[in-house]
N, C-alpha and C positions, 0 to 999 in steps of 0.2 A: 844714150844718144842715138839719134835714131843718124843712118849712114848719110842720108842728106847732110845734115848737119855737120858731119867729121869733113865734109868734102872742103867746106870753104874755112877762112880764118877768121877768128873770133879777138874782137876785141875786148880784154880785160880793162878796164880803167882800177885806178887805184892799186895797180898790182906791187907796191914796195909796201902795203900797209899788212896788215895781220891777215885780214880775210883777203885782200886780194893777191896774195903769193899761194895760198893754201888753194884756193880757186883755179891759178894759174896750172899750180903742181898736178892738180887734178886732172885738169885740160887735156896736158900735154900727155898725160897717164892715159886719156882715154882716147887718145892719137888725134887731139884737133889740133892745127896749126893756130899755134896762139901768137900776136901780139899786144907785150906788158907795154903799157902806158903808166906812167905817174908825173908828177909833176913839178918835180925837181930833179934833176940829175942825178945825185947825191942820193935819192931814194930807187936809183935802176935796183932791179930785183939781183940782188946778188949768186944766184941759184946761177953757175956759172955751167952746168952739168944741162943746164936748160935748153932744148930746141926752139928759141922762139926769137921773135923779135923784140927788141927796147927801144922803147922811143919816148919822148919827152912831152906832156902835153900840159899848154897852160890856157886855161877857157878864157882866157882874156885875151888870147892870140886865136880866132881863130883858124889860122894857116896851119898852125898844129898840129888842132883838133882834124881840118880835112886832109892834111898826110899822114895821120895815124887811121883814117880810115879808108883810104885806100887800100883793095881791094879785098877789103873786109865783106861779110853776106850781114 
C-alpha cells in the first residue's frame, strides 16, 4: 500500500462474508483505518480483537449507504 493510501479509511463492503473478513483482517494488518459494512446486523464481523468500524448497510436505504461512507477516501 502505498502511504497515501494507509492515510485515509477504507471501506470494506461485504465484510461478514468469507472474502470480506479475510480482506478486512488484511487491512487492518497493513495499518488502514477500516470500516466493515454488511448488511444485516446479525453478519457484523465478529473479529472483536478488530480496530475498525461496523456499520450496517442496506442499498435499498440509501442513508446507510452515505453514512458508511463518511469520511472514507
Amino acid at each position: 500500500m502505498s502511504e497515501s493510501s494507509q492515510s485515509g479509511r477504507v471501506l470494506v463492503t461485504g465484510a461478514g462474508g468469507a472474502v470480506g473478513r479475510e480482506l478486512t483482517a488484511m487491512l487492518v494488518g497493513a495499518g488502514a483505518l477500516v470500516r466493515a459494512a454488511v448488511h444485516r446486523r446479525d453478519d457484523l464481523v465478529p473479529e472483536k480483537d478488530l480496530d475498525i468500524d461496523r456499520v450496517v448497510v442496506d442499498f435499498a436505504a440509501p442513508d446507510t449507504l452515505l453514512a458508511a461512507l463518511r469520511d472514507v477516501e
